[in-house]
N, C-alpha and C positions, 0 to 999 in steps of 0.2 A: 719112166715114171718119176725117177727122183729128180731129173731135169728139170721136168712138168712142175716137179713140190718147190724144187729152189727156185723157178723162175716164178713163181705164183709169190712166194715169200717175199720176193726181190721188189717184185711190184709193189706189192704191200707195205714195204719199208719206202720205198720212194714214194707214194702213196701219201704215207703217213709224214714224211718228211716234208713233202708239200705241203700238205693241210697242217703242219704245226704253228706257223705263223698265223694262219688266221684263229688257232683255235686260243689263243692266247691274247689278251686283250690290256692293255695298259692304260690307265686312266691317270691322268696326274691330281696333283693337288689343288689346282685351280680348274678342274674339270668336273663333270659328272655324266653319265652313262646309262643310258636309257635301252634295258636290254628288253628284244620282244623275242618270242618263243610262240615257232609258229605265224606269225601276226598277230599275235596277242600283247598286251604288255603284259611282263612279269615283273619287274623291279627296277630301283635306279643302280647305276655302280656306283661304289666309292672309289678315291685313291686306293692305288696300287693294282694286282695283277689277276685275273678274273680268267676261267677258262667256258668256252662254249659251244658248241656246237655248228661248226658253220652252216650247214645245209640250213638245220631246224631252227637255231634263233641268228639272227639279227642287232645289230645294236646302233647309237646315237650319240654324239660328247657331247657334250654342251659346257658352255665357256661358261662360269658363273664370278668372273672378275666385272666389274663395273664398268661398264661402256659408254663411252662418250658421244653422240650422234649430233651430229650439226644439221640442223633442221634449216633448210632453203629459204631465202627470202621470200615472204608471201605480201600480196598485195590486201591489204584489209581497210576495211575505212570505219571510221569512229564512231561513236554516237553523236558528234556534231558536224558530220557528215566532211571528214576531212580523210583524204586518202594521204595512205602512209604506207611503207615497207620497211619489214620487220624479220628479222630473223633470231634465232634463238640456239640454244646449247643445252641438249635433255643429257643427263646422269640416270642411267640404271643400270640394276641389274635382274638378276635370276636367282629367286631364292626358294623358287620348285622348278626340276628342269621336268621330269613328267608332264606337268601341263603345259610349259612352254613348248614341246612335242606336239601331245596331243589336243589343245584343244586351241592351236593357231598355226594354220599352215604353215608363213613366214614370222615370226613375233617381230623379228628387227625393221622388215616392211612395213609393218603392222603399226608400230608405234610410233614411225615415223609418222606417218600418214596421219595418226590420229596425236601426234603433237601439232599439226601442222594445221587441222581442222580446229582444235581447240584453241589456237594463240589466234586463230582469225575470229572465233566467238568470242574470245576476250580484249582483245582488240576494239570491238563491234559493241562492247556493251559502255565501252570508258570515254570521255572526251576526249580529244587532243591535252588536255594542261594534266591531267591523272596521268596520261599514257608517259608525259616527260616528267612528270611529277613524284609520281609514287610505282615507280619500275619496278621495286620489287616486292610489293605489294603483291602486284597481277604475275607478278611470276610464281609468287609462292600460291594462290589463286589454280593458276595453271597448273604447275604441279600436284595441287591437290586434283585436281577433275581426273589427268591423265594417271594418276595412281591408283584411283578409285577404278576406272576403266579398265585397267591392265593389272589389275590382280588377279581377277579368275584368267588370266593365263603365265601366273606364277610370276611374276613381275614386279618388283617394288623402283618405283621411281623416285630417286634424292633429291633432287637439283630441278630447277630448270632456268637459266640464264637468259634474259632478254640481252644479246649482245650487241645490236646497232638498229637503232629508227632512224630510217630515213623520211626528208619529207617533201614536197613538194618544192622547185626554188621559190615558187611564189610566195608561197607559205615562208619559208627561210626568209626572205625580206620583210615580212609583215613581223613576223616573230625579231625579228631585228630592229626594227623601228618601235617596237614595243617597247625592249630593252631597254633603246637610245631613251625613248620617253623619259623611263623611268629612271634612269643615271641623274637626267636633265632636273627631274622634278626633284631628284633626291640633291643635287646639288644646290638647286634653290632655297629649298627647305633649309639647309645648312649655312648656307648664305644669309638668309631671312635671321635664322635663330644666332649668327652673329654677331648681325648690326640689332637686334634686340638687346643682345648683352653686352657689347659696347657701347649703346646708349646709353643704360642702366648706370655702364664705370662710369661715363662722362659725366652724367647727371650727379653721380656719387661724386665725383673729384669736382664739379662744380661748386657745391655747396661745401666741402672741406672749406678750398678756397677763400668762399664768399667769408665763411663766418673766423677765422684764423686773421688778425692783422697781417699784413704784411705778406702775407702768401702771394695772392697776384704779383706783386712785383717781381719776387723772386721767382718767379714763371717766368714773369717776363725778360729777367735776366737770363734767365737760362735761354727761353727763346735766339736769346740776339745772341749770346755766346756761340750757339749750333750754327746758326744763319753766319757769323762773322767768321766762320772759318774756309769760309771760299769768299775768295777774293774778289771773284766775277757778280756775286751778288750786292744789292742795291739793297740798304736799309734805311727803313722809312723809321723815325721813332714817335712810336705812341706815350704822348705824354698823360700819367693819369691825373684823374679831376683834382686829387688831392693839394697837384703841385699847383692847377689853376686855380685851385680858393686861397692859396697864399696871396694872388696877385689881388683882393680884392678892396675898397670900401678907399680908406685913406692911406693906404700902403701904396698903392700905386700910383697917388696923387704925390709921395714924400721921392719915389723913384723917379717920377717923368722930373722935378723940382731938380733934384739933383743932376741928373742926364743935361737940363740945360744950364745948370751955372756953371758946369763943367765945360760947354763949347765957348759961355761968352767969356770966359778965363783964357781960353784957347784964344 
């Protein structure tokens, strides 16, 4: 009989020694614990150390650090009917783990799928020049619909990152030559408003010039000064009117007079 009591007891200690690990339940600080009793819910856990029941309750951890999930390139096409692939980068986390339990089988399935349906209705509602234009516009856009969605399953979503459009190579060339246009035009344009304001000087340095004695000339000195210092160059000299009204009336008549009593001397 007392064999019978200590082997009964024995069991019981090994028993109890087995089931002490599960009856003991540790929850960290970046966690939370969703304990059911029965199959019921009864509570979430907090950090630290929790005891329970193995047979009768059951329990859940949930991760409620912020999660980064990279959402697969999807194929979506525009409101200007331009196909494009897009992919993106969702921010959330968990800040009821209860409902993220019970009232969504998978949540991290779950969001996925429905970031992936939303960026292709946003996508679908914008042109091509919005879509590369105002990127985080539609992200923040996005963000809002998939927040609003995934709250009643304890879910707040921060972020959502459009990380790379791709686009057609067709498309890539046309949007390329658009570009080139416009360098082109914007080049001209600067060109144009140049030779406008280099007019303007010259027109301005014209009339200093015109109305200043002596100014022309000393241009013109200057000219043949620049010109005369290569040697390879040919100068032609412009003589102005000025000098040629010296030559006129009876002065030229007293010069040729001269010029010949000078040869019949000779």
């Amino acid at each position: 009989m007392e064999e019978a009591y200590i082997s009964f007891i024995v069991i019981a200690i090994i028993f109890l020694l087995c089931m002490l690990p599960g009856c003991i339940i540790q929850i960290n600080e970046y966690e939370r614990g969703v304990l059911f009793s029965r199959g019921k819910f009864k509570k979430v856990l907090k950090p630290g150390w929790h005891l329970r029941l193995p047979i009768l309750q059951s329990f859940k951890k949930v991760d409620i650090r912020t999660k980064a999930d990279d959402v697969p390139a999807q194929e979506a096409i525009t409101k200007d009917n331009v196909s494009v692939k897009i992919n993106a980068v969702l921010y959330y986390k968990i800040f009821d783990a209860s409902k993220a339990i019970l009232e969504v089988e998978n949540y991290y399935y779950a969001t996925g799928q429905l970031a992936q349906t939303t960026m292709r209705n946003a996508v679908g509602s914008v042109t091509l020049d919005e879509l590369l234009g105002e990127r985080e516009k539609i992200s923040g856009e996005i963000c809002k619909v998939i927040d609003e969605l995934t709250d009643p399953w304890g879910i707040k979503v921060e972020n959502v990152e459009l990380k790379d459009i791709s686009l057609p190579e067709e498309m890539q060339r046309v949007i390329a030559k658009v570009a080139e246009a416009e360098r082109e035009k914007a080049a001209v344009i600067t060109k144009a408003a140049g030779e406008v304001e280099a007019s303007k000087n010259l027109a301005e340095a014209a009339q200093n010039m015109a109305s200043v004695p002596g100014a022309l000339h000393l241009r013109t000195l200057s000219t043949i000064n620049d010109v005369s210092s290569d040697q390879s160059n040919t100068i032609i000299f412009a003589i102005p009117l000025e000098i040629l009204r010296a030559f006129d009336g009876a002065n030229v008549k007293d010069i040729v007079s001269k010029i010949s009593n000078k040869k019949d001397d000779n």
